[in-house]
N, C-alpha and C positions, 0 to 999 in steps of 0.2 A: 888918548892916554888914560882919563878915567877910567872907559871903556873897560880895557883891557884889565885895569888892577882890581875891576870889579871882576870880571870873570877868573882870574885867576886864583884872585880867594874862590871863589864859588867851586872849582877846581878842587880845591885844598881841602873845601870842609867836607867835600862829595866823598871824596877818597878817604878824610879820617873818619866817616859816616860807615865807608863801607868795610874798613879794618877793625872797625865795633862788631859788626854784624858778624865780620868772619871770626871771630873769638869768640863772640857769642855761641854761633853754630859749632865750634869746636870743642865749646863748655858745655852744652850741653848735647855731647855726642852724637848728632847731624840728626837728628830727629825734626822735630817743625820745620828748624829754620833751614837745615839743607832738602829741604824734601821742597820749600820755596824757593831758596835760593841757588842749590845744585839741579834742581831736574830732580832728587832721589833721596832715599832716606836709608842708611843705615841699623834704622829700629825695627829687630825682629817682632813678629806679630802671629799670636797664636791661633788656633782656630774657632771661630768663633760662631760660624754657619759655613754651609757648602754652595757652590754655585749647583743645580739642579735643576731638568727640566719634570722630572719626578715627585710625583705630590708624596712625600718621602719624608719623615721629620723622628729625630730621636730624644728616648728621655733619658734624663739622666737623674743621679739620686746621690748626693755628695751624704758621707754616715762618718759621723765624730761623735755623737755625745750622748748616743743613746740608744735603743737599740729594740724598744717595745712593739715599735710597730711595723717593724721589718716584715713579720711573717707574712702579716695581713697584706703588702704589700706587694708581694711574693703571691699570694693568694689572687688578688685583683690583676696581676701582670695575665699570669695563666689562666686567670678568666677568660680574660680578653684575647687571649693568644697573640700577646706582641713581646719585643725586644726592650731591652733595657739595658744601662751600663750605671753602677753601682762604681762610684771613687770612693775608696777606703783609708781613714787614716791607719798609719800604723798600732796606736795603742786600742783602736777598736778591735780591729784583728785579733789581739792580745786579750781584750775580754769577751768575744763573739767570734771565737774560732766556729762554733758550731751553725751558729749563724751564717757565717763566712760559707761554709762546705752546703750549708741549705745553698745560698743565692749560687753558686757554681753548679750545683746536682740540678737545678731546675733550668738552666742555660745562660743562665744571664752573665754577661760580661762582667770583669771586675779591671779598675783601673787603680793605680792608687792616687791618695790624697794627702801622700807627704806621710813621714813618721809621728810628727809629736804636734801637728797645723798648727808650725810659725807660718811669720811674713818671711815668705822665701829673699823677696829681696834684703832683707837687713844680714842677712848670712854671707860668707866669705864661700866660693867657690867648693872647695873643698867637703866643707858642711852640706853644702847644699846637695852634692853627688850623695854623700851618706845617709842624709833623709828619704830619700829616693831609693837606694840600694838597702839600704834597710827595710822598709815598707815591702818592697818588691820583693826580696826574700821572706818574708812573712807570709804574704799572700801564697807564692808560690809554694812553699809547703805546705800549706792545705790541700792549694787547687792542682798543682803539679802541671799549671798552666804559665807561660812566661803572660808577662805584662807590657802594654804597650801604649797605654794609655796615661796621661798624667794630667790632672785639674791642680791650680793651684790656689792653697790656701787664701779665699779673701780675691782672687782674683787676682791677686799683687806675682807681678812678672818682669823681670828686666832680659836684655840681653844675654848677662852669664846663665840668667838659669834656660832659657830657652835653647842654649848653645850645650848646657851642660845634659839637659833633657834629649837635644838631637845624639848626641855621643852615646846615649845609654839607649836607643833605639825608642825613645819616645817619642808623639805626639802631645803637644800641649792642646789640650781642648779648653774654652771657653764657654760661653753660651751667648746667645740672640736673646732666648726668651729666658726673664728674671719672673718665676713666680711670687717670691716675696714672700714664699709659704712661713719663714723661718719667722717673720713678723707678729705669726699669730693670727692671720688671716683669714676670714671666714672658706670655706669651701668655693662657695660661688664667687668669693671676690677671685680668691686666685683663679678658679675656671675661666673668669671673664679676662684677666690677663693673657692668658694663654690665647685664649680667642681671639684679642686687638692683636697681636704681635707676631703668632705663627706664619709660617710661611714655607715654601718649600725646600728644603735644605736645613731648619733649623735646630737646633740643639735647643731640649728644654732644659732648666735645672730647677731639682725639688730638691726636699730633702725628708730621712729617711725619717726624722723625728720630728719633725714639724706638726704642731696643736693637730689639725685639719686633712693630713697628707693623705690618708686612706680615704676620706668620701671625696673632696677635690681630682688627687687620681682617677674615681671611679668618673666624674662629672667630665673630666678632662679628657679622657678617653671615650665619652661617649659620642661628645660633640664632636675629638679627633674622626673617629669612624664613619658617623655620620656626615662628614664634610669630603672622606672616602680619603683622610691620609693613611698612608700605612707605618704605623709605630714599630721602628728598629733599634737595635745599639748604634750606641757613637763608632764605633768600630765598623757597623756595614754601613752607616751612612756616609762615611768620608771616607777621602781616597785614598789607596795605600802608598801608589808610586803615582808618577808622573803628573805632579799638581804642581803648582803656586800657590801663594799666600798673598794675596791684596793686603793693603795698607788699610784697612776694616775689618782683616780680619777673617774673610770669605774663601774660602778654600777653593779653588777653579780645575778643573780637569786640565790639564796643556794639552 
């Protein structure tokens, strides 16, 4: 008889153990814990690299706050003769229209980077489309090219915007490789990041104003070349249709 009224608590407390877990997972919308305890996860997840057997890697150049060293950079792309994708906030557009019509006249992709770079998540749905469709109209009267790209501010991403981003024909892109340029970091320290990190399918992110962006660029793409990747837009590097999205993020061909 012991026996038994000891398993039967043990019974009891297994069960109220596991009625935590499931409110747990339902509190916070099946992410961790249904992704351990379902089999699966309901948490959208942007792009962050490509699956690739192609020595194939893109850069990319997020522009909010300044806008001096754009040219030069433009300059060092066309040197080299590679691909690039430039995310745009909307109030740069707004003071670098001209700028804007440069990076499109020389081929380079333009994605945007939100209107005014809040935290998309702290915004209400609604908002979040209008950041989006505002930036996106901006660009496109310049370029008279639609948009299909989208980086988000800070990196910060939930479900509604990812959902709200698929509705407007977006891709969410992230990146693999953080150069840290934005730091103030020497040329060669960012070059040597790029160096430990790349790999085939990767997304680099610079930025357009960053102390060091132009000689790091030039360092960055030399080492790129010599190791025999070939430097595209985010755009040719990922896949338009018939992909997945891993739970890291990895973009896979189906």
């Amino acid at each position: 008889m012991p026996f038994c009224v000891i398993k039967s608590r043990t019974i009891k407390i297994f069960f109220a153990m596991l009625a935590v877990v499931i409110l747990l997972c339902i509190a916070f919308e099946g992410s961790a814990c249904a992704n351990v305890w379902f089999g699966h996860s309901t948490r959208l997840v942007p792009i962050y690299n490509v699956d690739t057997t192609e020595q194939k890697v893109a850069i990319s150049f997020d522009a909010a706050w300044g806008a001096d060293k754009t040219e030069q950079i433009i300059e060092v792309l066309n040197e080299y003769q590679v691909g690039a994708t430039f995310f745009l906030v909307g109030f740069w557009v707004d003071d670098y229209s001209e700028i804007v019509k440069k990076i499109d006249e020389n081929g380079y992709e333009i994605g945007t980077h939100s209107n005014t770079h809040p935290d998309m998540v702290k915004l209400d749905k609604s908002t979040m489309k209008s950041e989006l469709e505002v930036s996106i109209s901006k660009i496109k009267a310049i370029t008279g090219k639609d948009v299909t790209l989208f980086r988000a501010p800070f990196g910060s991403y939930n479900n509604t915007l990812l959902e709200t981003c698929s509705e407007l024909g977006l891709k969410t892109i992230q990146w693999d490789v953080d150069t840290l340029d934005w730091k103030g970091l020497s040329a060669g320290e960012v070059a040597n990041r790029v160096q430990k990190k790349v790999k085939n399918g990767s997304i680099i992110l610079m930025h357009n104003n960053a102390d060091n962006v132009v000689e790091s660029l030039r360092l960055t793409l030399d080492w790129l070349k010599m190791k025999g990747y070939t430097v595209t837009s985010v755009g040719d590097l990922v896949y338009s249709d018939g992909y997945t999205i891993d739970n890291n993020g990895v973009q896979h061909k189906s």
